[in-house]
C-alpha positions in Angstrom: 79.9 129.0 62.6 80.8 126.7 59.4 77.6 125.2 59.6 75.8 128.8 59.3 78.5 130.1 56.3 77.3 126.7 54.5 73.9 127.7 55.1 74.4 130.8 53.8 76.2 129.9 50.8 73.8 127.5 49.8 71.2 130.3 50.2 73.3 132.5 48.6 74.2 129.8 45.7 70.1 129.7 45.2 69.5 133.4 45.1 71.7 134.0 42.6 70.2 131.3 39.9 71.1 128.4 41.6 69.0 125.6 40.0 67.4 122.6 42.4 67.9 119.2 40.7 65.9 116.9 43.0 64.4 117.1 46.3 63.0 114.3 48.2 60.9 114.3 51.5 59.5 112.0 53.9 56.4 111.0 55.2 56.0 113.8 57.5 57.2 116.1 54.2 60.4 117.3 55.9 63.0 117.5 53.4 65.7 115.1 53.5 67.5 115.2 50.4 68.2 118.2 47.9 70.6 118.6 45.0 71.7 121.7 44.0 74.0 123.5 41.6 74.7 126.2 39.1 74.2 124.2 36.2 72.2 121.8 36.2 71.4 119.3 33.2 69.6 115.7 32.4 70.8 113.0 30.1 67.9 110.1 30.3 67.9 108.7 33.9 71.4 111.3 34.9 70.9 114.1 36.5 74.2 116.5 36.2 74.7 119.2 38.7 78.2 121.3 38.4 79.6 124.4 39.4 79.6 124.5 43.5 77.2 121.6 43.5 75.8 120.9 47.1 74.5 117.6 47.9 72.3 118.1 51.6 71.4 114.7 53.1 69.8 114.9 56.4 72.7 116.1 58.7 75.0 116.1 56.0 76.3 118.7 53.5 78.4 117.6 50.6 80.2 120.2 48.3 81.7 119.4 44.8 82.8 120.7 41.3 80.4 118.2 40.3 77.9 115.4 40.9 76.2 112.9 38.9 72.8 111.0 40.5 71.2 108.4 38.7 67.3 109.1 39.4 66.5 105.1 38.7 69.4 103.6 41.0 69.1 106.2 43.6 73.2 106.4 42.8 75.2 109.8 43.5 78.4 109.9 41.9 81.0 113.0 43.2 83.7 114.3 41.8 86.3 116.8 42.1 87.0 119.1 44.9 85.1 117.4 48.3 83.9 118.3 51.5 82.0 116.5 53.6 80.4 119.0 56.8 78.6 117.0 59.7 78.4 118.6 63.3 79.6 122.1 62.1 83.0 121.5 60.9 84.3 119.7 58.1 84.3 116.1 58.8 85.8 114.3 55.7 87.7 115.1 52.4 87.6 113.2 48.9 88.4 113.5 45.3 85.8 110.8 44.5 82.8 109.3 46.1 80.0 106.8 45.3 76.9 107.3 47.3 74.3 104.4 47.3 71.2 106.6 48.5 68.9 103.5 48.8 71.9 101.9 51.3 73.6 104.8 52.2 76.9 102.9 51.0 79.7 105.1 49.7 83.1 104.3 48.0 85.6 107.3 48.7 88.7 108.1 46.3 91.0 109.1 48.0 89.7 108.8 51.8 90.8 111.7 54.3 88.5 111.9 57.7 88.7 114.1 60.5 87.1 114.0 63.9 86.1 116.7 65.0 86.3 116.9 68.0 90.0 115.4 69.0 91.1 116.2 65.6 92.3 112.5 65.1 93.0 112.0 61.4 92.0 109.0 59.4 93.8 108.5 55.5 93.0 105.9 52.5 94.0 105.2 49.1 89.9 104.4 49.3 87.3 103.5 51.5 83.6 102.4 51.5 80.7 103.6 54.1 77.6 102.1 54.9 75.3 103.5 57.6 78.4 106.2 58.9 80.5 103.1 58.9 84.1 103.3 57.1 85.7 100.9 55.9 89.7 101.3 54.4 92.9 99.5 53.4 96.6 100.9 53.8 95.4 103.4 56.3 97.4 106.1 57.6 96.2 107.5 61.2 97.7 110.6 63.5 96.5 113.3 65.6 99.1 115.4 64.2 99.6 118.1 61.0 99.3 116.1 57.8 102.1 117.8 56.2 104.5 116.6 58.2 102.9 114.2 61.3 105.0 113.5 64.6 103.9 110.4 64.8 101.2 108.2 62.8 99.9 104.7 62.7 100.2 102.3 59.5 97.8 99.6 59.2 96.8 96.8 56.9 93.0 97.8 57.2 90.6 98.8 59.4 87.3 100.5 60.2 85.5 103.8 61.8 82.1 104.2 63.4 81.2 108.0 63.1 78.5 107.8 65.8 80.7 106.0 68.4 83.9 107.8 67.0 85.4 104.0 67.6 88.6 103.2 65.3 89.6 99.5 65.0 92.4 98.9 63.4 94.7 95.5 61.8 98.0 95.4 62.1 99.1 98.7 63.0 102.5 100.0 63.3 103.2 102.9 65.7 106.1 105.3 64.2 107.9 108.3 65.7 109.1 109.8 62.6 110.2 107.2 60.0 111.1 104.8 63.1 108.7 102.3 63.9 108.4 101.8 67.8 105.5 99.4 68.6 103.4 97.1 66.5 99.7 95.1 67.9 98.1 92.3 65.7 95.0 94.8 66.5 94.0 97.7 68.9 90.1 99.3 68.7 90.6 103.3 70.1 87.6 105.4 70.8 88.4 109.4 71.1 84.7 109.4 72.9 84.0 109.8 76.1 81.0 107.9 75.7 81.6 104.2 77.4 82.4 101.5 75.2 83.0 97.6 75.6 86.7 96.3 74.3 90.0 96.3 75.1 91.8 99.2 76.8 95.2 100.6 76.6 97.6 98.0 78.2 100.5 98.9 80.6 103.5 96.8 80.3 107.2 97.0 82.1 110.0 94.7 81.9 111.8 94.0 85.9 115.1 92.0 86.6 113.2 90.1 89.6 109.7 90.0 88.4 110.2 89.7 84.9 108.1 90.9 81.7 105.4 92.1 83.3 101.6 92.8 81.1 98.2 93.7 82.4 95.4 93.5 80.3 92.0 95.8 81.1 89.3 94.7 79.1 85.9 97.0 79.5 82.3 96.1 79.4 79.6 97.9 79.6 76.5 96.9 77.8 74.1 98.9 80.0 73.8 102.3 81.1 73.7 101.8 85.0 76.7 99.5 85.2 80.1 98.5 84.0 83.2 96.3 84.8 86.9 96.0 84.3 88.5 92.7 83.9 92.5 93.2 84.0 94.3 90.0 83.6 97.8 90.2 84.1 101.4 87.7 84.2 104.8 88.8 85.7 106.8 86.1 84.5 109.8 85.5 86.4 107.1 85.9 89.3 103.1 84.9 89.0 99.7 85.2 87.5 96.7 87.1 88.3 93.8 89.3 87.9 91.9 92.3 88.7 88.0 92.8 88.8 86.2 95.5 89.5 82.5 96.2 88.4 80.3 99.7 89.4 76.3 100.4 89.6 74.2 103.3 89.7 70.4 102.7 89.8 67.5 105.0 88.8 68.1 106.7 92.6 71.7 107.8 92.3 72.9 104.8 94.2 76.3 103.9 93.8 78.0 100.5 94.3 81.5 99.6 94.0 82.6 95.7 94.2 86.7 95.3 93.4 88.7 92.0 94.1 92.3 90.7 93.1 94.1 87.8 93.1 97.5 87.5 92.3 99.6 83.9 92.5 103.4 83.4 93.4 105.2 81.2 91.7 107.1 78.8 94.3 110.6 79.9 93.1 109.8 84.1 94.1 107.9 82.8 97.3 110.9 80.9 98.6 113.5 83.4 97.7 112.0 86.5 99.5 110.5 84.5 101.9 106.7 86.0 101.2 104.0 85.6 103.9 102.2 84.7 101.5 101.8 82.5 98.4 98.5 83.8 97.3 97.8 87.2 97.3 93.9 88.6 97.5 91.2 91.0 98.6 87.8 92.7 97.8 87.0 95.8 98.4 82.8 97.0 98.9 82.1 101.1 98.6 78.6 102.1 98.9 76.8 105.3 99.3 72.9 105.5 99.5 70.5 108.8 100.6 67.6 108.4 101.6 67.4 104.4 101.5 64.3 104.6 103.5 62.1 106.7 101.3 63.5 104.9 98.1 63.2 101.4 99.2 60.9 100.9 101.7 58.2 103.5 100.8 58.6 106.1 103.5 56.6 109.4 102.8 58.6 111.6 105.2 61.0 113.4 104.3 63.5 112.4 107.3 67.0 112.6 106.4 68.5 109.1 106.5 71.8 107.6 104.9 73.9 104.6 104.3 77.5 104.2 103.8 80.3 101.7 103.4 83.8 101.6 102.6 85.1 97.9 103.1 88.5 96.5 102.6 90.0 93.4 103.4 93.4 92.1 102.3 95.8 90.0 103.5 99.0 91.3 101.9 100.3 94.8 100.8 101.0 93.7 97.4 97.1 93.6 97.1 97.3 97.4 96.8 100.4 97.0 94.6 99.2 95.1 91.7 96.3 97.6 91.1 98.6 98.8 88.3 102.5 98.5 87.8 103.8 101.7 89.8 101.7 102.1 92.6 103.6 103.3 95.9 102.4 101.9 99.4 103.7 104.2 102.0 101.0 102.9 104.5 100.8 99.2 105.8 97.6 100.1 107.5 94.0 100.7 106.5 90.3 101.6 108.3 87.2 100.1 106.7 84.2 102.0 107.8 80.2 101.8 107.5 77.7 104.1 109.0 73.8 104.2 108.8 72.3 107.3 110.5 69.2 108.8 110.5 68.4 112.4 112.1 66.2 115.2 112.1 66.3 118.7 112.9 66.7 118.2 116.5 68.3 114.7 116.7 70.7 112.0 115.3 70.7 108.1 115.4 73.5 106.7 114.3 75.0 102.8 113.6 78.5 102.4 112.5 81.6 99.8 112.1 85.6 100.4 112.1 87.9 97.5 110.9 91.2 97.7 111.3 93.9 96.0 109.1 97.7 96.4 110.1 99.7 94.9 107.8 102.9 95.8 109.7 102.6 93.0 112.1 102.4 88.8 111.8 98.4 89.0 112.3 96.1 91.1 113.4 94.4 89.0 116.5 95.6 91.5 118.6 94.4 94.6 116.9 91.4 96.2 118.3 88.0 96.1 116.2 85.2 98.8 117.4 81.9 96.8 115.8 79.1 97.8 116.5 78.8 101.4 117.8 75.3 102.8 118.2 75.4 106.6 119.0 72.4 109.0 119.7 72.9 112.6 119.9 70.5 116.0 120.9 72.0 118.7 119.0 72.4 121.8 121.2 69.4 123.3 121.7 67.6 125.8 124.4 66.4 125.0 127.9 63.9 127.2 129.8 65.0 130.2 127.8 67.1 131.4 125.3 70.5 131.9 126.1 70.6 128.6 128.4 71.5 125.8 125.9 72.1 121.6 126.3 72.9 118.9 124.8 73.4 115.1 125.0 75.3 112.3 123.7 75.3 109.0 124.3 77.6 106.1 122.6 77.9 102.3 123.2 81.1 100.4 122.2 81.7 97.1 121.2 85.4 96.5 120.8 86.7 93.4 120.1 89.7 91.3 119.0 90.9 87.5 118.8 94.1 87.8 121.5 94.0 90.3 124.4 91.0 91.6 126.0 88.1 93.2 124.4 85.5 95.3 126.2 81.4 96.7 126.2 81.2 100.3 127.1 78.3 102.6 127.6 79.1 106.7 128.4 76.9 109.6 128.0 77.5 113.4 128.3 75.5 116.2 128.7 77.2 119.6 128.4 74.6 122.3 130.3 75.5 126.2 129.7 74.7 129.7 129.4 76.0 131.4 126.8 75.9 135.6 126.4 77.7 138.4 125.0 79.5 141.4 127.0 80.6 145.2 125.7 78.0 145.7 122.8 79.3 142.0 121.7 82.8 142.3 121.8 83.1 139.6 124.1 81.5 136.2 124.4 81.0 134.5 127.7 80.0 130.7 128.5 79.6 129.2 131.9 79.2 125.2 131.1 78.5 122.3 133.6 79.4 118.7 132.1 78.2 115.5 133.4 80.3 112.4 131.8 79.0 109.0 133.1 80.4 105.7 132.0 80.6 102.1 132.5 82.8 99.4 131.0 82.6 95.4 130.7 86.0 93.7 129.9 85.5 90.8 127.9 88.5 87.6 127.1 90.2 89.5 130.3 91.5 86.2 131.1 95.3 86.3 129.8 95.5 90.1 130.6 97.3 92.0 133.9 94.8 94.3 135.4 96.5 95.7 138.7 95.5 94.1 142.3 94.3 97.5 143.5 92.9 94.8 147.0 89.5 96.7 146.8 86.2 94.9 146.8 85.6 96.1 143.3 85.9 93.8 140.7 88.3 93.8 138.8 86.0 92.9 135.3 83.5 95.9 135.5 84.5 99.6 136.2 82.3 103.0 136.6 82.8 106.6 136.6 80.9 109.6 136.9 82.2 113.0 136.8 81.3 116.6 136.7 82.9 119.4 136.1 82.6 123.0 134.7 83.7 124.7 132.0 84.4 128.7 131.6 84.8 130.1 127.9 85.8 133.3 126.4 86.5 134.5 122.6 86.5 137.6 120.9 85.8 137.8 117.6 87.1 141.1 115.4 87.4 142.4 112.0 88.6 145.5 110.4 89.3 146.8 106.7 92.2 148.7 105.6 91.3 149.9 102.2 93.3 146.6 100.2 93.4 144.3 102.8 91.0 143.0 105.8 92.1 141.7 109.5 90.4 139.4 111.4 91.4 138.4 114.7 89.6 135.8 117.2 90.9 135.2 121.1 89.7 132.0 122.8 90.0 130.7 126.3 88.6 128.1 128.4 89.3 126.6 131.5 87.6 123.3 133.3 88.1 121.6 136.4 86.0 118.9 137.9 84.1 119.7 141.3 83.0 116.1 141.6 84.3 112.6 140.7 83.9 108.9 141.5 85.1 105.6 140.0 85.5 102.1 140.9 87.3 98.8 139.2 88.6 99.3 136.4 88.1 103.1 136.7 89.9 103.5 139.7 91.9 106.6 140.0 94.8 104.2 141.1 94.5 102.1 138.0 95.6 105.1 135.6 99.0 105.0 137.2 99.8 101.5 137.8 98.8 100.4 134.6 101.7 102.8 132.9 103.9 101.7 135.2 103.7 98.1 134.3 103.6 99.3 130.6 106.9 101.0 131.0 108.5 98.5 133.0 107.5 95.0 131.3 108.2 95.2 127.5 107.5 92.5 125.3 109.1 89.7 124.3 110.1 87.8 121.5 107.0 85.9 121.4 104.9 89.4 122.4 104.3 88.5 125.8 104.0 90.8 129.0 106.6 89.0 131.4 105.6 90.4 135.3 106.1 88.2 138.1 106.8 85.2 137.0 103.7 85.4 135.0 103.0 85.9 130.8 100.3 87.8 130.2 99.1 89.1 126.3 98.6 92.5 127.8 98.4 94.8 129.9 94.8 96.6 131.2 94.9 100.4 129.5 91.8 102.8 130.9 93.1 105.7 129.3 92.1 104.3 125.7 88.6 104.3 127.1 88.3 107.3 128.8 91.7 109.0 130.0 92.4 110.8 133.0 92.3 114.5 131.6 88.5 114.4 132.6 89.5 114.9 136.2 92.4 117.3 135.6 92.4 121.3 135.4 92.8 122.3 132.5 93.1 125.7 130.4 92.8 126.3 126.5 94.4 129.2 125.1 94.0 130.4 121.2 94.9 133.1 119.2 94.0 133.3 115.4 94.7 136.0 112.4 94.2 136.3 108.3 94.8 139.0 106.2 93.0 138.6 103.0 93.7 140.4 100.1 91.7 142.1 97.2 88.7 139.7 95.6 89.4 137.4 99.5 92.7 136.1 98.6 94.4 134.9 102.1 97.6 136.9 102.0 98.9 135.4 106.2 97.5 133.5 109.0 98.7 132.8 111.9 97.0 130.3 114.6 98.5 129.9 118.3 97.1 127.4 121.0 98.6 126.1 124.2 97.0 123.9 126.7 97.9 124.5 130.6 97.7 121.3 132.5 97.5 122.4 137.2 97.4 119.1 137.9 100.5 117.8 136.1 103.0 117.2 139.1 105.8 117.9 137.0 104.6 120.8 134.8 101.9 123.0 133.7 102.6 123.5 130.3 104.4 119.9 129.4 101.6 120.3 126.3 103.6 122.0 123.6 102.4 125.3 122.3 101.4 124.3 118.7 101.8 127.7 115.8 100.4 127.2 112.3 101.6 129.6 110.3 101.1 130.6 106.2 101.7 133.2 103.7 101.7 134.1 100.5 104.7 136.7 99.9 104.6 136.3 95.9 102.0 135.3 93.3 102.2 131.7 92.8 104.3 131.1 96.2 102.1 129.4 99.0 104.6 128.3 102.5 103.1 127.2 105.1 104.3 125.3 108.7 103.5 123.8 111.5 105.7 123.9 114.9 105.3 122.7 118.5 107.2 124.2 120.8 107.8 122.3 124.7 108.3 125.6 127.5 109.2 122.6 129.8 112.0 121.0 127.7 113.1 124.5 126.3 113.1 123.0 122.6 111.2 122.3 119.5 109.1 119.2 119.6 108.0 119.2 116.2 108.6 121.4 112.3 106.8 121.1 109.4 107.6 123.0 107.0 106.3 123.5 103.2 106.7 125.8 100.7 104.9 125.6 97.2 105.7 127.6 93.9 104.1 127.6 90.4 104.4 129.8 87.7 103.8 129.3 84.1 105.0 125.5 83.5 107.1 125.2 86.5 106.4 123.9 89.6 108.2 123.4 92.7 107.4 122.3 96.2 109.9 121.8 99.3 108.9 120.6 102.9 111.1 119.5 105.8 110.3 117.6 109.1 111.9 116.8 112.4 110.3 115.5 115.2 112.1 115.0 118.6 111.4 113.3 121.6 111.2 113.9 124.9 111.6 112.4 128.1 113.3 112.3 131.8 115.6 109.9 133.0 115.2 110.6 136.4 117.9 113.1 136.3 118.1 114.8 133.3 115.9 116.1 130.4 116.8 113.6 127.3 115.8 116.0 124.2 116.8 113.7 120.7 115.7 113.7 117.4 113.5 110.6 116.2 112.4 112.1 112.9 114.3 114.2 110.3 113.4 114.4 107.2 113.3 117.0 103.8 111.8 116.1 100.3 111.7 118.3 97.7 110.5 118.5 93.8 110.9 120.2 90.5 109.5 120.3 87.0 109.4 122.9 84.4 109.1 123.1 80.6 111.4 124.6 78.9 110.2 124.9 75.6 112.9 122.7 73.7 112.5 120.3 76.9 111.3 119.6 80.2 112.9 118.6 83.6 111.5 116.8 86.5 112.8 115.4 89.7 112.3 115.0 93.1 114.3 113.1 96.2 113.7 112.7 99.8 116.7 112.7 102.2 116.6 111.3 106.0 118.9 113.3 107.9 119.0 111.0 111.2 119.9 108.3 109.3 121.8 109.2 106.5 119.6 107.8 104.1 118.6 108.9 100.6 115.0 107.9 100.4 112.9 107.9 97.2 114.1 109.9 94.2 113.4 110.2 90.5 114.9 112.1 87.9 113.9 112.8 84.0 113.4 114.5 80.9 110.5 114.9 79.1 109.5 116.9 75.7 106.1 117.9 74.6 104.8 118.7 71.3 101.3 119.4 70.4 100.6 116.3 69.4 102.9 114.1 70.8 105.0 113.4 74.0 107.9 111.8 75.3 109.9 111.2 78.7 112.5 109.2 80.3 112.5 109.0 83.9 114.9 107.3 86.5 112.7 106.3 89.7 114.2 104.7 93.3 111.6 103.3 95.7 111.7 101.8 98.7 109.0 99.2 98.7 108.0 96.8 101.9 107.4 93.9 101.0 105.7 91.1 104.1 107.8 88.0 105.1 107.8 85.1 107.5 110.2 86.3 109.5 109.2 87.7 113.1 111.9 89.4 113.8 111.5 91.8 110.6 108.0 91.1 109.2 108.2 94.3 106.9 111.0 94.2 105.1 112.3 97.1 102.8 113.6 96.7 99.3 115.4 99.1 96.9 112.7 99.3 93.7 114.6 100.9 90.8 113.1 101.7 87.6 113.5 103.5 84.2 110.2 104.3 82.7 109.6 105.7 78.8 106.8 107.5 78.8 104.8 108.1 75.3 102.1 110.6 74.8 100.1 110.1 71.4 97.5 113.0 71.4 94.7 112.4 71.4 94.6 108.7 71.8 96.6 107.8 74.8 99.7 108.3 76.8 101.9 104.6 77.7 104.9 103.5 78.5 107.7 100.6 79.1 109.0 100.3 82.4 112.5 98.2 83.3 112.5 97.7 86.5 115.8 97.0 88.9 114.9 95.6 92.1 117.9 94.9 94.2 
């Protein structure tokens, strides 16, 4: 819009006697300089041009009360009143400017520059461009009002790129006010979001156990299709270290992630918490690649094919810790996957990897790893005719690990149906037969009990094959009532196996006397299985392979609702399911009935909850509740969770709670200042868990918090009687806004 009103007033300026004193073009006779003004006059080599004088240079417009160009230099000397318009808005403001046209070098009296787009501000007593390159002493920067600015930076000197709309600047004192807060021998700031190499914004914190802690990223990119992060960083009351992490992206969309740490203990910290580990480190590997075959090794079909990883290994949960200062590790475990697949419209082929890493235990030689798996599947499809479908699936297993037994399995199922629809579709009918064959191969079985079941089947190889049939039922209904619309589904099935047979480790007598020596031995101190007499690593499990609910009768019962409101918004659901086991000896229904439940009574108000309830126990076996709110600046979310268990004592039914928990959180602005907190509370146990508390204030331009944060951080140790051990992490964090350049802050952190 400026741009066209300077258009038009330099048309405007023109039509009504404007005078043109030079004009230049180039070779292709474009025009690429003009002078223009009311009055326009020559003395010798001068040309004078005054009254709204209007300079246009290429993408430039420069308006003045006057300007002075020397024909023979090629020198433009401006005066008065100036603007400087670039990109449709005004980009810079004088009172005097030299303009070298032959090196595009100016000298600006005063010097005020604006950018555009973040509105950052850049002052001088005077300044000198060459090539959209400023250069200025005693500068004055902010992203605030002029008049009056929240908060600006002084600096001895410095320099702006327009193109890269990069600031570097010497010395610079950060004020709030009057008050200065911070001060950096240098800092370079970019308000682009086009990448840059150089220095980003540190994050510093000072702890009473770790120390002064600083961290360092430094950015590179000097290519399009990658770029890295170097972050150096020293706690000094506890170690050294670094983090790397470098990305790609070739010409076919191709991404690659690579990320590694390393962080050092100091000898004094190691001993005193008693650390597993002096050294702390990892890497980390994410790729994602579509259609590798096509791309790389010249395939002209168009089948679908795919690659991806997602790698982690670490050998302490700090590694995930010292990615920046505040992290929170609720989770000592972690599953690195990879998959390659390739399929068509009819079938999949499929490789893939799991890696398990539990950091809650000494080691993980005893922690299963499933690598390779090789899967091949027949997506359902018709047989004969129409309404009689199939399909197949077939996996094989490799699961290993460095203590305990480890084991080769092949299994295949093939689900066989018909599948058709009763009054005018109101009802859907299936009648399935499943075949499920499977064969296992233990492997390092040597230190682990398997059962003496005194059958001539070996006790290293086991087979099943089973078949059973499978009846379902749904109905699916809808109906509008002017503002809102009801949908209802019903679901049913029932199965039960009409033929079964198993031998070794399959053996229907193995399911039971392998969770009876699981209930009876437990481990040891030294994780040992004591039965007999005799230590054994652990104990045979079939269920983790197969289970014995593939023999059992079983029905599925479901029930589902929405009502959606006007333009589809989901006023209430409701979902129900229960699972009936005949063959449990004890009860049918030991299976809690699960009912997920959420509404949305108010605008801005989401609650929603999960709850189990046991028919056999006569109690709740699990509540999750959670209720959301936001509304303007203020949001608030609550949730509570209790979790009981459940089990017989030969007598009685022992109902107690294992799990009871509520969290909540609040933050609203408002207006003269904000509030935030948050706190967890664990009921069982008395315990306040993590909180944090503070006040924050927010203007325009500039914001500020204080915030008072308690953790509970794990931390590994030596000790095998408590390898995770729990410490109280207590902070106090200023946080500092600085529209539109950054946000920081300094942490203090009290770690009892």
């Amino acid at each position: 819009m400026i741009r066209f009103i300077i258009i038009f007033i330099s048309f405007s300026i023109f039509a009504f006697g404007t005078q043109t004193a030079v004009q230049k073009f180039d070779k292709n006779n474009n025009k690429v300089f003009e002078l223009l003004a009311d009055n326009v006059k020559g003395e010798g080599n001068i040309v004078i041009a005054s009254g709204n004088a209007v300079l246009l240079n290429t993408d430039i417009y420069i308006l003045a009360d006057k300007i002075s160009y020397d024909t023979k230099n090629k020198i433009a000397t401006i005066d008065g009143d100036i603007k400087i318009y670039k990109g449709g808005g005004v980009f810079a403001r004088a009172e005097h400017i030299v303009l070298n046209m032959n090196e595009k070098y100016e000298i600006i009296q005063p010097f005020y520059l604006q950018d555009g787009v973040s509105g950052l501000w850049i002052s001088s007593d005077n300044a000198g461009s060459r090539d959209k390159k400023y250069s200025f002493k005693k500068v004055t920067v902010s992203g605030c009002s002029i008049e009056n600015p929240i908060w600006h930076i002084d600096a001895t000197s410095g320099s702006y790129n327009s193109d890269k709309s990069a600031l570097s600047l010497w010395n610079p004192k950060i004020y709030i006010g009057d008050v200065p807060i911070l001060y950096f021998p240098y800092v370079h700031l970019s308000t682009s979001t086009k990448r840059t190499t150089g220095l980003l914004y540190p994050e510093f914190a000072a702890s009473n156990t770790e120390g002064f802690v600083f961290m360092q990223p430094f950015y590179l990119a000097l290519q399009d299709f990658w770029d890295m992060t170097l972050t150096p960083q020293v706690r000094t009351s506890r170690g050294y270290g670094a983090n790397f992490e470098a990305r790609f992206i070739n010409k076919a969309q191709d991404k690659l992630t690579l990320t590694t740490r390393f962080f050092h203990n100091n000898m004094n910290y190691y001993e005193k918490y008693s650390l597993r580990n002096k050294n702390i480190y990892g890497f980390e590997i994410l790729n994602t690649s579509r259609n590798p075959l096509q791309k790389y090794f010249g395939l002209k079909s168009p089948l679908d094919n795919g690659l991806y990883v997602d790698f982690l290994f670490m050998n302490d949960l700090d590694y995930a810790r010292f990615e920046n200062i505040n992290t929170i590790i609720t989770d000592g475990t972690h599953m690195s996957r990879g998959n390659y697949y390739v399929q068509t419209e009819n079938n999949y082929y499929g490789i893939n990897f799991k890696y398990f890493i539990n950091l809650n235990k000494i080691n993980n030689d005893g922690t299963f790893q499933s690598l390779p798996n090789l899967q091949y599947h027949k997506y359902l499809d018709s047989l004969f005719f129409n309404n009689l479908l199939y399909s197949i699936d077939y996996q094989f297993k490799n699961t290993t690990r460095d203590i305990g037994y480890g084991y080769v399995q092949n299994s295949m199922n093939v689900p066989i149906g018909i599948q058709f629809s009763l009054f005018k579709k109101y009802i859907s009918l299936g009648i399935w037969n499943n075949i499920y064959v499977s064969n296992a191969i233990l492997t390092k079985e040597q230190n682990t009990y398997i059962p003496d079941l005194h059958k001539k089947s070996t006790q290293e190889y086991g087979n099943i094959l089973s078949a059973g049939y499978t009846i379902y039922l749904n109905s699916d209904l809808a109906k509008d009532y002017d503002k809102v619309f009801h949908t209802i589904q019903f679901q049913m099935a029932f199965r039960a196996p009409y033929f079964s047979m198993s031998n070794g480790l399959f053996d229907s007598q193995m399911y039971k006397k392998t969770t009876q020596a699981k209930n009876l031995y437990a481990k040891n101190s030294l994780e040992q299985y004591l039965i007999s007499g005799k230590s054994y690593s652990d104990i045979w499990d079939p269920n983790s392979l197969t289970g014995d609910a593939i023999s059992a009768k079983t029905m599925d019962l479901g029930l589902t609702q929405y009502f959606y409101g006007l333009e589809g918004k989901e006023l209430f659901y409701w979902k129900i399911t229960q699972t009936l086991n005949f063959d449990d000896s004890i009860s049918i229904a030991r299976i809690p009935m699960e009912n997920k439940v959420g509404f949305s009574p108010l605008k801005g108000l989401d609650v929603y909850a999960s709850i189990f309830y046991s028919f056999y126990y006569n109690a709740l076996d699990e509540i999750a509740l959670n209720a959301n709110y936001k509304y303007k600046y203020m949001i608030a979310n609550l949730s509570y969770y209790i979790k009981r268990d459940f089990r017989d004592d030969g007598i009685n039914k022992i109902v107690e709670s294992s799990a009871n928990y509520l969290k909540g959180g609040f933050s609203n602005d408002f207006g003269y200042f904000g509030l935030s907190a948050s706190a967890g509370y664990d009921i069982k146990n008395n315990v306040l868990l993590d909180w944090d508390i503070g006040i924050f204030k927010n203007i325009r331009c500039f914001g500020i918090g204080l915030k008072f944060v308690n953790q509970r951080r794990p931390i590994l140790t030596n000790n095998p009687g408590n390898p995770l051990e729990v410490l109280k992490n207590t902070y106090i964090k200023l946080e500092l806004n600085f529209v539109p350049l950054t946000n920081t802050g300094l942490t203090y952190r009290i770690t009892k």
